[in-house]
TORKE-644958 format. One record per residue (C-alpha): x, y, z; residue in three letters. Coordinates in Angstrom, 2 decimals. Example, Ala and Ser with C-alpha at 12.3 -4.5 7.8 and 13.67 -1.06 7.14 Angstrom:
2
+---------+---------+---------+-----+
|      xx |      yy |      zz |   r |
+---------+---------+---------+-----+
|   12.30 |   -4.50 |    7.80 | ALA |
|   13.67 |   -1.06 |    7.14 | SER |
+---------+---------+---------+-----+
END
This chain:
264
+---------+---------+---------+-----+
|      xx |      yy |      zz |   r |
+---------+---------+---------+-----+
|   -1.82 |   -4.00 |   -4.91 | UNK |
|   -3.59 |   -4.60 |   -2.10 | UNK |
|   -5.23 |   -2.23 |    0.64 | UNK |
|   -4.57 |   -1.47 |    4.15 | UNK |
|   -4.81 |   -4.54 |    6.27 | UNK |
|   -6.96 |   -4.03 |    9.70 | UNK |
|   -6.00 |   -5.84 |   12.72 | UNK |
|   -6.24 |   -9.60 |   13.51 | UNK |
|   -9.51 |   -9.75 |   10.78 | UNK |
|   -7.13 |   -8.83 |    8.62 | UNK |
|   -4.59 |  -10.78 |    8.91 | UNK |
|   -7.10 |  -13.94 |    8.68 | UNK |
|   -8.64 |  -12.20 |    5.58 | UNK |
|   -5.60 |  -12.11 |    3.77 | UNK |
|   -4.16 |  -15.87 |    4.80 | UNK |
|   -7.61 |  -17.26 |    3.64 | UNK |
|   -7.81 |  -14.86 |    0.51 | UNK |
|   -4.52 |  -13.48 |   -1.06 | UNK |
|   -3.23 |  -17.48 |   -2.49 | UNK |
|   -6.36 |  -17.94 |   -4.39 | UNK |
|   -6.36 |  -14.31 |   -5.72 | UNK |
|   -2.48 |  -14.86 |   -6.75 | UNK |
|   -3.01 |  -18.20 |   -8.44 | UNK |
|   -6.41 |  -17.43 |  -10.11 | UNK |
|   -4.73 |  -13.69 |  -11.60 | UNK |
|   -1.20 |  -15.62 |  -12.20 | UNK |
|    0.13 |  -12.42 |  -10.51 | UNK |
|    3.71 |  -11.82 |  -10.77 | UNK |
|    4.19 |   -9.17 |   -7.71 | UNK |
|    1.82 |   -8.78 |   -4.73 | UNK |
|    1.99 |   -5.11 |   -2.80 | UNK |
|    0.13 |   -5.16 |    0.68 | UNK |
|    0.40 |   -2.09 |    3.07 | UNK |
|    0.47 |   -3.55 |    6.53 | UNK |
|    0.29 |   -0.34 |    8.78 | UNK |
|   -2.57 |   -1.35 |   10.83 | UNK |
|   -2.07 |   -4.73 |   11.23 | UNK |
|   -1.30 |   -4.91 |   14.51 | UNK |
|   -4.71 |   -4.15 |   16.36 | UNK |
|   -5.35 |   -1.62 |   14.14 | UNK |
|   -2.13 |    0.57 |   14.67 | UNK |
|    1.57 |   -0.14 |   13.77 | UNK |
|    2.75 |   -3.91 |   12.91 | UNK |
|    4.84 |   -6.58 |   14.65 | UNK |
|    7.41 |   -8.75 |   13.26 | UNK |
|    5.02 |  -12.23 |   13.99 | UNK |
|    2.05 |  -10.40 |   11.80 | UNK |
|    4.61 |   -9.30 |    9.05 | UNK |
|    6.04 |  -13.00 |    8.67 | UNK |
|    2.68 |  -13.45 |    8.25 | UNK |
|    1.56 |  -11.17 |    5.22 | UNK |
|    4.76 |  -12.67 |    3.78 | UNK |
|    3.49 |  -16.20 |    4.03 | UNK |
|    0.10 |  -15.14 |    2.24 | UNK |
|    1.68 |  -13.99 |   -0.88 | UNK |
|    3.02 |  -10.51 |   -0.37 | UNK |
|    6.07 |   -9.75 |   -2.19 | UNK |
|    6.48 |   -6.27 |   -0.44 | UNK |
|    4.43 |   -4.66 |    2.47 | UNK |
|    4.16 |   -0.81 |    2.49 | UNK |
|    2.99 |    1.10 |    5.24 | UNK |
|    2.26 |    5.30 |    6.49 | UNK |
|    2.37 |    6.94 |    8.98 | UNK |
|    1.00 |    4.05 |   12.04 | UNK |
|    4.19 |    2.37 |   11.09 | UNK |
|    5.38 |    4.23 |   13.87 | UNK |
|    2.82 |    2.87 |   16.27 | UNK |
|    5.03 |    0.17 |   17.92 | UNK |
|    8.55 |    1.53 |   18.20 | UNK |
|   10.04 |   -2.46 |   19.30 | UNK |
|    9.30 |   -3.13 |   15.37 | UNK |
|   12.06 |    0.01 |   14.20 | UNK |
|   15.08 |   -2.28 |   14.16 | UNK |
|   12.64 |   -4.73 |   11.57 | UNK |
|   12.24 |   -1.52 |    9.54 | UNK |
|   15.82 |   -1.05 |    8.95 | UNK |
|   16.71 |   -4.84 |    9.01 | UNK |
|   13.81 |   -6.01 |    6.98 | UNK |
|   14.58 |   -4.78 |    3.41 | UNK |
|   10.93 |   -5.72 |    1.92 | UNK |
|    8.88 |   -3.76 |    4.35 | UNK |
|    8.77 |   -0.03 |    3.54 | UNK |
|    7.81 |    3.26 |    5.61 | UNK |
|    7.04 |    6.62 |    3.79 | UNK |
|   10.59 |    7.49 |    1.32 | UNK |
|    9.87 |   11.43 |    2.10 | UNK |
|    9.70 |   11.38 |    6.06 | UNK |
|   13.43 |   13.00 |    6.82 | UNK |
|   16.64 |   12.06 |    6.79 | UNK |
|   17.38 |    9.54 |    9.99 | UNK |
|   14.26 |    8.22 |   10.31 | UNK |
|   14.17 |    4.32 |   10.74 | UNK |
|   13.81 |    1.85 |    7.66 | UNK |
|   13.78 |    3.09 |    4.04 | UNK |
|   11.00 |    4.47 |    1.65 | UNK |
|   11.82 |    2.32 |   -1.20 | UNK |
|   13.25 |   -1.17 |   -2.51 | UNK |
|   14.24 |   -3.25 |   -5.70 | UNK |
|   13.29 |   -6.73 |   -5.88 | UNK |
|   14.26 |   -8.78 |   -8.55 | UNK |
|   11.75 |  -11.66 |   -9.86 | UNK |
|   11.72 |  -14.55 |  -12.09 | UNK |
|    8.38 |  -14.02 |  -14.76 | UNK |
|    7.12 |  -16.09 |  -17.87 | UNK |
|    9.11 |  -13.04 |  -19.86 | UNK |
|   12.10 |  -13.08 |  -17.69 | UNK |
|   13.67 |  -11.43 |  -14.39 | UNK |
|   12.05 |   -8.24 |  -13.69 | UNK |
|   12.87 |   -5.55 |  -11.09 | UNK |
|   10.42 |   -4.16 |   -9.29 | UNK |
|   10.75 |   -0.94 |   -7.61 | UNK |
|    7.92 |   -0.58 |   -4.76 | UNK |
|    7.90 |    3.01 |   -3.47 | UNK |
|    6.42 |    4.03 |   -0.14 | UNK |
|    5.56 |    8.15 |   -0.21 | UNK |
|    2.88 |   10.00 |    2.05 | UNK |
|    0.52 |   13.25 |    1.71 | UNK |
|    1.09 |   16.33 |    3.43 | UNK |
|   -2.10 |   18.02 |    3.01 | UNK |
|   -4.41 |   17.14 |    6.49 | UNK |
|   -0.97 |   15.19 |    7.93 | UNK |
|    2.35 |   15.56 |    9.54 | UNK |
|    4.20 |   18.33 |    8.03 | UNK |
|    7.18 |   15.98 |    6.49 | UNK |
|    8.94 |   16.11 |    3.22 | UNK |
|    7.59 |   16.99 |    0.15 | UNK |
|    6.41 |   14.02 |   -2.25 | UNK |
|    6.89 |   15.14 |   -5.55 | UNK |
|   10.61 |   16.38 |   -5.13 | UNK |
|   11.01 |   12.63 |   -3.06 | UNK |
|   10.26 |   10.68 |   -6.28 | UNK |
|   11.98 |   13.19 |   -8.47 | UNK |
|   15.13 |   12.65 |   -6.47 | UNK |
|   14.61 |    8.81 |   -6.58 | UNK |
|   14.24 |    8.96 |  -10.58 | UNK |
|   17.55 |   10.86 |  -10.78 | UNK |
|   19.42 |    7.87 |   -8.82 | UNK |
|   17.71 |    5.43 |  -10.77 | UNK |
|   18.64 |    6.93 |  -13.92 | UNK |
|   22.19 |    7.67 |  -13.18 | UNK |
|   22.72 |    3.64 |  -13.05 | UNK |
|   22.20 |    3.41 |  -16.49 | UNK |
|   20.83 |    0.15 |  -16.79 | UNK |
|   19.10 |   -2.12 |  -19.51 | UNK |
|   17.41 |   -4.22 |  -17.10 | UNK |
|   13.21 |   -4.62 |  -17.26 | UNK |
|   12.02 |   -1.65 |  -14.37 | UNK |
|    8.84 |   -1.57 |  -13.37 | UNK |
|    8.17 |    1.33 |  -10.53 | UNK |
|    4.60 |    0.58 |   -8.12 | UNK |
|    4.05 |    3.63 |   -5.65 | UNK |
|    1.46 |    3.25 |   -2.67 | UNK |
|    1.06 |    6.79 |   -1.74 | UNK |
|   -0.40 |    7.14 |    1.61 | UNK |
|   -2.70 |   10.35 |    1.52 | UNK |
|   -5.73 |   11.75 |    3.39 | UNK |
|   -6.28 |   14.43 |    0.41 | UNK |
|   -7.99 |   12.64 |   -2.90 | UNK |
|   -6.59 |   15.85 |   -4.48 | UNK |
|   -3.64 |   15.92 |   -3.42 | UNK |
|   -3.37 |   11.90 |   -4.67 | UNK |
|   -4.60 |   13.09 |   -8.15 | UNK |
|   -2.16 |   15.67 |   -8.24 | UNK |
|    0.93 |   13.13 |   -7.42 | UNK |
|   -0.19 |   10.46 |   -9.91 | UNK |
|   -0.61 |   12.89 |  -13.13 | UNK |
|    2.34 |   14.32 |  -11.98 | UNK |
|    3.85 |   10.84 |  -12.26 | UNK |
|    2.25 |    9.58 |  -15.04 | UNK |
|    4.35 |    8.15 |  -17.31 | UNK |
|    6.96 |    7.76 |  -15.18 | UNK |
|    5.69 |    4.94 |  -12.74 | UNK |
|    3.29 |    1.78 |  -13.63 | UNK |
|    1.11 |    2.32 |  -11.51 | UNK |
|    0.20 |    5.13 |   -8.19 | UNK |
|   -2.54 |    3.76 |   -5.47 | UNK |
|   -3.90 |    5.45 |   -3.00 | UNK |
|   -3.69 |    4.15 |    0.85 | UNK |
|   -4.86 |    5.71 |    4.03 | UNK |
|   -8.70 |    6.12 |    4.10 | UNK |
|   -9.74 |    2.33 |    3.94 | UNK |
|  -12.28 |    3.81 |    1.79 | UNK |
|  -12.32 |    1.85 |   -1.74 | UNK |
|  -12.73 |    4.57 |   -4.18 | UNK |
|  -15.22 |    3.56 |   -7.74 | UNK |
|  -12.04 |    5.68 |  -10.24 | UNK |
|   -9.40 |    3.09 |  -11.22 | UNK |
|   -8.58 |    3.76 |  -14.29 | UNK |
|   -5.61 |    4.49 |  -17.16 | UNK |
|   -4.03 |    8.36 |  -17.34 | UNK |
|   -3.35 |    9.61 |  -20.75 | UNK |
|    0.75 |    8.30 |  -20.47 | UNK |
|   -0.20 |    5.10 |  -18.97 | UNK |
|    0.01 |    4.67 |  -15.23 | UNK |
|   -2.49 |    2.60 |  -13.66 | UNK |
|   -4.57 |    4.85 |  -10.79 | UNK |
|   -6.71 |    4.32 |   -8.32 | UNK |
|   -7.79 |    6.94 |   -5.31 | UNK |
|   -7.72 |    4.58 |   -2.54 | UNK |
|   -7.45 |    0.42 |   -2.40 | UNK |
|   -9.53 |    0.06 |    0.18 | UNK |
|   -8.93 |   -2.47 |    2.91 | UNK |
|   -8.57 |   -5.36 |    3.89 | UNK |
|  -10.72 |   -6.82 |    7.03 | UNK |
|  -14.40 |   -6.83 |    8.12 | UNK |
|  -16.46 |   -4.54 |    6.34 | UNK |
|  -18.72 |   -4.45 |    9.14 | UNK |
|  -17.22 |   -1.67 |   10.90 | UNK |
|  -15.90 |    2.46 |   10.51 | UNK |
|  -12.90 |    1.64 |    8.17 | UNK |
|  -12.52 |   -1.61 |    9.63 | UNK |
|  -12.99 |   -0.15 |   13.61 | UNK |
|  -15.62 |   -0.68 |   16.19 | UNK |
|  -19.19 |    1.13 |   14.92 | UNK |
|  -19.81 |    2.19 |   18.09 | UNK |
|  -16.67 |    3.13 |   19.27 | UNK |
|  -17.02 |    5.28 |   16.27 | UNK |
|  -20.07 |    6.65 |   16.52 | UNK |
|  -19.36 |    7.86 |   20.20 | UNK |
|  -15.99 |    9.73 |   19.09 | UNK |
|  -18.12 |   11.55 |   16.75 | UNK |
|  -21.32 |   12.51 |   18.86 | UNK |
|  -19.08 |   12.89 |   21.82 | UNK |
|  -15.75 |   14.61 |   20.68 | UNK |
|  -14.01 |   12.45 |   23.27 | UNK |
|  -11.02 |   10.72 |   21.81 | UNK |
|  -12.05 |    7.10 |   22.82 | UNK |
|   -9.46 |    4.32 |   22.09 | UNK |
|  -10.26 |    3.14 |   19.05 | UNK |
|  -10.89 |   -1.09 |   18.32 | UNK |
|  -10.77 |   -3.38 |   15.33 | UNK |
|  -14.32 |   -4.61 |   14.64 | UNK |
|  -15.23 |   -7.70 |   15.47 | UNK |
|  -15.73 |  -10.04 |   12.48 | UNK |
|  -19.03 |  -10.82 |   11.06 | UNK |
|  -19.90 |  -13.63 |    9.09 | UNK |
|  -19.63 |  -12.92 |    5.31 | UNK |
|  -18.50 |   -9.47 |    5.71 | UNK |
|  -14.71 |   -9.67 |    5.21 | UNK |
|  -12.92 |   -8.84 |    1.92 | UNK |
|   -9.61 |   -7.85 |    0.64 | UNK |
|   -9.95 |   -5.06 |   -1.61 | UNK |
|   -7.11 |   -3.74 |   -4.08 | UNK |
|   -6.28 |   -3.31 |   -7.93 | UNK |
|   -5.04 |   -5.94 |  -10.19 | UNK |
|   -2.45 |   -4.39 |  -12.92 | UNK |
|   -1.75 |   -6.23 |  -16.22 | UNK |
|    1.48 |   -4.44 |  -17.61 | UNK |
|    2.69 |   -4.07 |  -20.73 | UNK |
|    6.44 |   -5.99 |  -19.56 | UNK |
|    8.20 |   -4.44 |  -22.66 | UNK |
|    7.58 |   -0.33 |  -22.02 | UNK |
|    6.55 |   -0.93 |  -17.98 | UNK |
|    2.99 |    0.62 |  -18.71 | UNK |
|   -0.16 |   -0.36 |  -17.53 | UNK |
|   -2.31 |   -2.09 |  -20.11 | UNK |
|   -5.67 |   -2.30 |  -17.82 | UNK |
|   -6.42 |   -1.76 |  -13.83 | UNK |
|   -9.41 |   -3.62 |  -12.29 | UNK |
|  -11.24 |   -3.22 |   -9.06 | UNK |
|  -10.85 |   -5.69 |   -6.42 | UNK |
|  -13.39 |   -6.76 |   -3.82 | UNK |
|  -13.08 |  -10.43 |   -2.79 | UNK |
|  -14.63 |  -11.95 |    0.14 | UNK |
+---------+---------+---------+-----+
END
């Protein structure tokens, strides 16, 4: 699972990066969330061919997916790119997806879900009853088949995050956290066995204010003027993709260890 992807930086990251990450892990399923690829805000159809090309099985997103309304119709066309399952009813695209894959131990489906926090955001539906009506589909198909549920929940609250993935655990393989571009230091197992981290990260130059111009920045604080807000300009050795890597138990669809990822 990788974290937020920042502008044309990026992008570039992720092309040179993500193959060698997928080849050297053997990775079976690659999550990216896209949301500010496109200059920092929104994404475009060209940038998410791209993310495709470098490996990603399924982009998520939040709530910049909004950013650039000429990409809607990909939202709802576009079955592997996902917006945020509990905005309401109508809204474009769809919060969630099952992809079926080929492994060493056979076809898997993957369920990638897409949910967002409430606390310090837009007032939209609530989380925890999203995924609770999800589970209550899922479960009514009555399947054997191999499930194995990934949720990027896109969250400004770290407690509010914590809150969603104990509430889950058990019931998902693993819950990240998106939103803050801010790699957080407490991956690690919950007692049922969902694989958690706080926040990816991102993915971009790490020269920067979550992958934006320093001074840019800087002057929107000191100031409290709403300047327009840039992607950083790359600097030389300071770009990484940063993420978890999940090694799951394919028989019970738990997570059997969660590491860190910075890669540059």
């Amino acid at each position: 699972m990788i974290g937020d992807v920042v502008g044309e930086p990026g992008i570039e990251t992720l092309e040179r990066l993500l193959p060698r990450l997928i080849k050297e892990n053997s990775a079976d399923f690659v999550m990216v969330n896209g949301e500010n690829a496109a200059d920092g805000f929104g994404l475009t159809l060209e940038l998410l061919e791209r993310i495709f090309a470098a490996g990603a099985d399924i982009v998520s997103s939040g709530n910049h997916i909004w950013e650039k309304r000429d990409f809607w119709p990909t939202l709802d066309a576009e079955k592997r790119i996902i917006r945020p399952m509990n905005y309401p009813d109508g809204s474009p695209g769809h919060g969630w997806v099952m992809l079926k894959k080929d492994t060493p131990w056979g076809p898997i489906s993957w369920i990638a879900i897409n949910l967002q926090g409430r606390e310090y955001m837009y007032s939209i539906d609530c989380p925890f009853r999203a995924f609770d009506a999800l589970e209550a589909v899922l479960k009514e198909e009555n399947t054997e088949e191999k499930r194995l549920i990934l949720v990027d929940f896109h969250a400004e609250s770290s407690r509010e995050k914590e809150a969603l993935a104990y509430y889950l655990d058990g019931r998902v393989t693993a819950l990240a956290g998106t939103h803050t571009h801010i790699q957080t230091a407490d991956e690690r197992l919950l007692p049922k066995g969902t694989a958690y981290i706080t926040d990816l990260g991102m993915t971009g130059t790490l020269d920067g204010v979550i992958g934006m111009d320093k001074k840019i920045c800087i002057d929107r604080a000191r100031n409290q003027v709403l300047y327009r807000m840039e992607v950083a300009a790359p600097a030389k050795g300071k770009a990484a993709v940063q993420g978890i890597i999940v090694e799951i138990d394919q028989e019970n669809g738990k997570a059997l260890s969660v590491k860190r990822l910075t890669h540059s």
